[in-house]
C-alpha positions in Angstrom: -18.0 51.5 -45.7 -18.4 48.8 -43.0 -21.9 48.0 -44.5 -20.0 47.1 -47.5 -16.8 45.5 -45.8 -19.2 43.0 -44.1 -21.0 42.3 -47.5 -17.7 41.3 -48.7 -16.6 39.3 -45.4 -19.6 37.5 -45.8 -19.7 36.4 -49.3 -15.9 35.2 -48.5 -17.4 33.1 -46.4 -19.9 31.7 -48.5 -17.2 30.7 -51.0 -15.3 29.1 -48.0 -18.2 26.6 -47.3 -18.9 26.5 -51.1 -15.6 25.1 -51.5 -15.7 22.9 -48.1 -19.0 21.4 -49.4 -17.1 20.5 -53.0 -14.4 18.9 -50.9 -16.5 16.9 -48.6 -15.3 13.4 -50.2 -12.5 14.0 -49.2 -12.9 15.4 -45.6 -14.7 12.2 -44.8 -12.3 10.0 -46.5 -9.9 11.9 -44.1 -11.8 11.8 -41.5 -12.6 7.7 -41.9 -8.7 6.8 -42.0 -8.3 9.0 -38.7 -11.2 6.9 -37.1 -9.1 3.7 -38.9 -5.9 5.1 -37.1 -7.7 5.0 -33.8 -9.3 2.1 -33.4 -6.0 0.5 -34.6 -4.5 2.1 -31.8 -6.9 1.2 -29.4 -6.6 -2.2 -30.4 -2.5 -2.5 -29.8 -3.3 -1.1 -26.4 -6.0 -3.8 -25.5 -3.7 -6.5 -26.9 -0.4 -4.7 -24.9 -3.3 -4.9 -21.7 -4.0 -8.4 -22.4 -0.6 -9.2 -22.0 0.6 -7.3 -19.2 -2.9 -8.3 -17.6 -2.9 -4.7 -16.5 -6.3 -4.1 -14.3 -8.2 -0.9 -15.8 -8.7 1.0 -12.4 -10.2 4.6 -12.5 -8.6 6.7 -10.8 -10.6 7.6 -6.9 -10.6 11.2 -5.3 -9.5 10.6 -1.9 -10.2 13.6 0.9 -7.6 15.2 1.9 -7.4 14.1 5.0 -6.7 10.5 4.2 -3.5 9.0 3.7 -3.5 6.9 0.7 -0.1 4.8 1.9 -1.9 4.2 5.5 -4.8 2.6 3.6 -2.8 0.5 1.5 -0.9 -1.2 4.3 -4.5 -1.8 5.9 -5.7 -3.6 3.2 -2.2 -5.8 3.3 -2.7 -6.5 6.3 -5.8 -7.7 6.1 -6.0 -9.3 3.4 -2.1 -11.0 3.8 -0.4 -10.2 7.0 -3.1 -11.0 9.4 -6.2 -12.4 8.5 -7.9 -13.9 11.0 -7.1 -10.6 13.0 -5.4 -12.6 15.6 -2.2 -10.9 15.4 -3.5 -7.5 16.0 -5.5 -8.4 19.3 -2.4 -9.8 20.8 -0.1 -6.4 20.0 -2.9 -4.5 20.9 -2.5 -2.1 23.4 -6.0 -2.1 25.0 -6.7 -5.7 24.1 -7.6 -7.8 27.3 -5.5 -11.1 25.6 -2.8 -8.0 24.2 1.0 -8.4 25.6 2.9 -5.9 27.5 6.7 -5.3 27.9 8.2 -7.9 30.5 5.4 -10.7 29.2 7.6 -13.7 27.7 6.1 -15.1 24.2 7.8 -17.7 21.4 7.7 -16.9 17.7 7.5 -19.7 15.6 8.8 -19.5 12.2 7.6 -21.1 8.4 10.7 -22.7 8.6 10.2 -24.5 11.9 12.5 -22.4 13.9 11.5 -20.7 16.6 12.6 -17.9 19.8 11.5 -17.6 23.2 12.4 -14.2 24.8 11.1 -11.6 27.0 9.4 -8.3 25.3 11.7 -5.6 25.4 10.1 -2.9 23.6 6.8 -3.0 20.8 7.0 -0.4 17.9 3.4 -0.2 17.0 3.1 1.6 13.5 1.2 -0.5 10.8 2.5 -2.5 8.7 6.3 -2.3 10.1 5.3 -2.7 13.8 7.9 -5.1 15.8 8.6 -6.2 19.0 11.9 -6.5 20.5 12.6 -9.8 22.3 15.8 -10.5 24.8 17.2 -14.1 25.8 19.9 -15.0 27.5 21.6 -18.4 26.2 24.9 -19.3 27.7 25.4 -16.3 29.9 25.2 -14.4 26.4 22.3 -11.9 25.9 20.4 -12.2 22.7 18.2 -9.3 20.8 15.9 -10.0 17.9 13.3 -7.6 16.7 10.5 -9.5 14.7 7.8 -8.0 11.9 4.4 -8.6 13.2 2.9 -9.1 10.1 6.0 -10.7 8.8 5.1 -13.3 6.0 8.1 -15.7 7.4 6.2 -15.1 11.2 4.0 -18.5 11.3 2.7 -17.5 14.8 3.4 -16.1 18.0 2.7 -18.3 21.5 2.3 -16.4 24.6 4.3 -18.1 27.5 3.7 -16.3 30.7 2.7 -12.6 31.7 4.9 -10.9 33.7 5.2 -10.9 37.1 5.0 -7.3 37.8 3.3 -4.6 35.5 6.2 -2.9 33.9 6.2 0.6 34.7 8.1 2.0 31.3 6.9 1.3 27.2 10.9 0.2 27.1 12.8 -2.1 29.3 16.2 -1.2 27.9 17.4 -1.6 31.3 17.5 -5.5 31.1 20.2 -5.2 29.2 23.9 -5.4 31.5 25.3 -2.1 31.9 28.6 -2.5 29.9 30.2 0.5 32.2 30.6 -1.9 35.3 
């Protein structure tokens, strides 16, 4: 009985491609409007591309172990927020030129404005690293924390080291103690 069941399966499928084969014009016809379809559509996407000037990247496989965010704001910086590396030796912690808390530097700005203070306190973390500068003007204590890599930053002068190494990363205590 299964002899003969499989006899019969197979001349089913025999008519199945006997048919297929009689239909062939139009699986190809069907089959050239679908290629049609595409290449329209891939066509509509390079125009869309063209106009959006959208870069074709492919995507990288990073290890695991690196942050993509951390080398993003690497390649700003290089590239835009400090280019000539200057920036970074000078806020550099081992740098022999680097400044220190207590050390008294000017930052100039695109606008021609510009600050003199003493360092209070430098955040070092990429991208958003700052350093706290205090003045005193009129008896009245100023604060300003500037971006390192600030685009509105034209440059930052050193004035004069500080007398004395500083013995803490924050000298909070130059502010007056508002208690008294």
């Amino acid at each position: 009985m299964k002899g003969r069941q499989s006899v019969a399966a197979l001349g089913a499928l025999h008519k199945q491609f006997q048919a297929d084969l009689a239909n062939k014009p139009k699986v190809t016809a069907l089959v050239a409007a679908l290629q049609k379809e595409k290449v329209a559509r891939l066509s509509i996407g390079a125009l869309q591309k063209e106009k959006f000037k959208v870069p074709l990247v492919s995507p990288r496989v990073l290890p695991s172990n690196v942050n993509p965010i951390k080398l993003v704001e690497e390649k700003f910086i290089k590239e835009r927020g400090d280019p000539t590396g200057w920036r970074g030796k000078l806020f550099n912690r081992s740098s022999e030129i680097g400044v220190r808390p207590g050390d008294v530097i000017r930052v100039l700005y695109q606008d021609k404005s510009s600050f003199t203070g003493t360092i209070m306190a430098i955040k070092r973390s990429g991208l958003g690293s700052s350093v706290r500068l205090r003045s005193t003007a009129a008896q009245l204590g100023i604060e300003l924390s500037v971006k390192i890599y600030s685009p509105l930053v034209r440059t930052f002068e050193f004035i004069s080291r500080a007398q004395k190494r500083a013995r803490r990363a924050k000298l909070y205590y130059l502010r007056p103690d508002e208690r008294k």
